[in-house]
N, C-alpha and C positions, 0 to 999 in steps of 0.2 A: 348693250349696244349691238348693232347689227350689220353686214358690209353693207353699203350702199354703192351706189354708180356715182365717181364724182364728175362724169361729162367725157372725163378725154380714156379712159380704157382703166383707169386705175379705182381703188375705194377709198372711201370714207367710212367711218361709223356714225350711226344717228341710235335714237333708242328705240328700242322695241316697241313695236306696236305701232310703228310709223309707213302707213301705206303697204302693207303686205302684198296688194295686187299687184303695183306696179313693182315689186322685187320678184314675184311670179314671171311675170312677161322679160323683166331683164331675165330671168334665170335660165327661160325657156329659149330667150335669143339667142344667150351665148352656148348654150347646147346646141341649138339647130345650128351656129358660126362654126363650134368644133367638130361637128358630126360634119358638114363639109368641108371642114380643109383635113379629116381622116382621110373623107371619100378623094378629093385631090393628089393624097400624097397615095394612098392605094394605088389609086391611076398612075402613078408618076412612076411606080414600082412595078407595075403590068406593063407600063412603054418600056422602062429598061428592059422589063426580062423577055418584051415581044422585039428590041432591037437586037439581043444579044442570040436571039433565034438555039442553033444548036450548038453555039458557042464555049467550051469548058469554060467551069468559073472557077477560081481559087477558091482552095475551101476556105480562107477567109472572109472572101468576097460571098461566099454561101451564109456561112454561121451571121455577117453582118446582115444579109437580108434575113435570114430567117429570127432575127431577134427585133429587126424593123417590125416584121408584118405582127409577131408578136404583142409588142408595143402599140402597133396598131388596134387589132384585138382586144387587147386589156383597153385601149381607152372606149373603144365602143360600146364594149361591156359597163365599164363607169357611165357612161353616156346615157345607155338604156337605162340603167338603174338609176339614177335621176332622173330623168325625162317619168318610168313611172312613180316618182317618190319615194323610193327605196334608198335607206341608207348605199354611197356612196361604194365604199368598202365593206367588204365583211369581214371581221375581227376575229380572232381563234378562240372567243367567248361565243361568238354567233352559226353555232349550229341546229340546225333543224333539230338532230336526233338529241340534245340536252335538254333534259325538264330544267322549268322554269323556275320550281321549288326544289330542292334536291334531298329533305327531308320529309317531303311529302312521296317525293316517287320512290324513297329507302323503302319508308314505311309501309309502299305501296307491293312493293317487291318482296319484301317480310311476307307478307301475306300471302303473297304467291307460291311462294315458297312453299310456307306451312301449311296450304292447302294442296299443293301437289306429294310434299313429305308427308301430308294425312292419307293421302291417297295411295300411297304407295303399301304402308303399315300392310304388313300381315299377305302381302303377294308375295316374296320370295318369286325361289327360282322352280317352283311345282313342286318341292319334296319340306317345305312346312320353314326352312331358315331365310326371313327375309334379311338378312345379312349378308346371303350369299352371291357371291359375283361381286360383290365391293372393291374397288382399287386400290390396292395398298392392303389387301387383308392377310393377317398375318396367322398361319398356319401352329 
């Protein structure tokens, strides 16, 4: 099942594979709906701090706008990433820099390895002991 639009702002579920377009365009609506009442409430937070001119503010009254504009940021950030089809959030499983296999890039890295440890055999430090200069070498 999948949410639908039941008419008055709330959902429904129906089964998959029922009119994917028109949950496109709902999707894209209520994106472009919330990316302006962000842009609204920005505005709403630029008139206060253009009323409040050179005013001190309590640093509470600080810490509260700066976790506003915050909150604003994070949702426009969610915003864009849907708007281009991009998972919503990204999860602490979801980085760029992790392979996707992690037995394949072990093995990949093994090898790496042993072809730089091949590489190195028989260089030392100019006087014939490639041993030498090792960290932790015990005397």
């Amino acid at each position: 099942m999948t949410p639908a639009d039941d008419g008055r702002g709330g959902f429904q579920t129906r089964p998959y594979g029922t009119d994917r377009s028109a949950d496109a365009a709902d999707i894209a609506s209520r994106i472009a709906r919330l990316e302006q009442l962000v842009e609204q409430e920005v505005a709403a937070e630029e008139a206060v701090r253009a009323g409040l001119d050179a005013l001190p503010r309590s640093r509470t009254e600080a810490e509260k706008t700066a976790r506003t504009l915050a909150n604003l940021t994070h949702t426009l950030n969610l915003l864009q990433r849907m708007r281009a089809g991009l998972p919503a959030e990204i999860g602490p499983d979801d980085h760029d820099d992790m392979p996707r296999d992690i037995d394949e890039f072990r093995h990949a890295l093994a090898r790496r390895i042993e072809a730089w440890a091949a590489s190195r055999i028989g260089r030392g430090d100019g006087a014939g002991d490639s041993t030498a200069g090792m960290v932790g070498e015990i005397e």
